[in-house]
N, C-alpha and C positions, 0 to 999 in steps of 0.2 A: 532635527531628528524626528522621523517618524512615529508616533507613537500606536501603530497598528503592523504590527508584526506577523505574516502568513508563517503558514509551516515550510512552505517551499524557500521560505531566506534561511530555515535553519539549515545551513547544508554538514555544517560540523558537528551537527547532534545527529544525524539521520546516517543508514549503513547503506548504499546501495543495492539487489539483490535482483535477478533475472526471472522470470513468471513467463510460462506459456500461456499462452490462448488456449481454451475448453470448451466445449459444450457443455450447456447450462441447462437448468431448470432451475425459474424462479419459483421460491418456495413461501414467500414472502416478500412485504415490501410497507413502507407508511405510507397511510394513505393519502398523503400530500405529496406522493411523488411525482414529479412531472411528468419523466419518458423514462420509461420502464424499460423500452429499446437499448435505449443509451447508457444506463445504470447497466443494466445485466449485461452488454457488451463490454461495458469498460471493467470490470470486476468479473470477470470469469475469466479466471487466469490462476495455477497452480506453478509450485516448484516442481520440475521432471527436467533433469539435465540429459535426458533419454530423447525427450521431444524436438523432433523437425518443425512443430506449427510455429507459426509467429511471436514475438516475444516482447513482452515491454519492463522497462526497466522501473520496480518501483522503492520505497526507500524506508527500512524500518529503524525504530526508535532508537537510540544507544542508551541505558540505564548500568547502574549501578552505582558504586561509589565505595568508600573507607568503609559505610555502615554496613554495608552489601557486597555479594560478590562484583568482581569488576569483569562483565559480561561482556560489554564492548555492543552489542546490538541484540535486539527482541526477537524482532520480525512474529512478531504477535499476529502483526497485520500489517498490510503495506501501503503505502500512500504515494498517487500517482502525478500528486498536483492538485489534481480533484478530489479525487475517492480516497478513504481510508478504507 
């Protein structure tokens, strides 16, 4: 067994969910970011079921439980493999 676990193996806790492509402005960033290109590319992306642009599929968290509502998924934020 592997004891190093990505987020991309949990595929049964995660909701899948559709995101267009956007025009951005970076408004910020760490300053240990490598390519600033490639971050704001891959993360500029909204929900709009209206939008003809391009689309990537990404995949939000599932919570809750007995103690909690049972919500079934967040999408707080979404996570693409890479990017949260």
């Amino acid at each position: 067994m592997n004891p190093i676990c990505s987020l991309a193996e949990l595929n049964e806790n995660l909701v899948p969910f559709t995101a267009r492509q956007v025009t951005s402005k970076l408004i910020w960033r760490a300053e240990d970011s490598l390519n600033i290109e490639v971050l704001q590319k891959a993360c500029s992306y909204i929900i709009d079921s209206a939008s003809s642009s391009s689309h990537k599929i990404f995949h939000a968290e599932r919570y809750g439980g007995s103690g909690i509502q049972r919500n079934g998924g967040g999408a707080r934020c979404g996570f693409d493999g890479s990017y949260q």
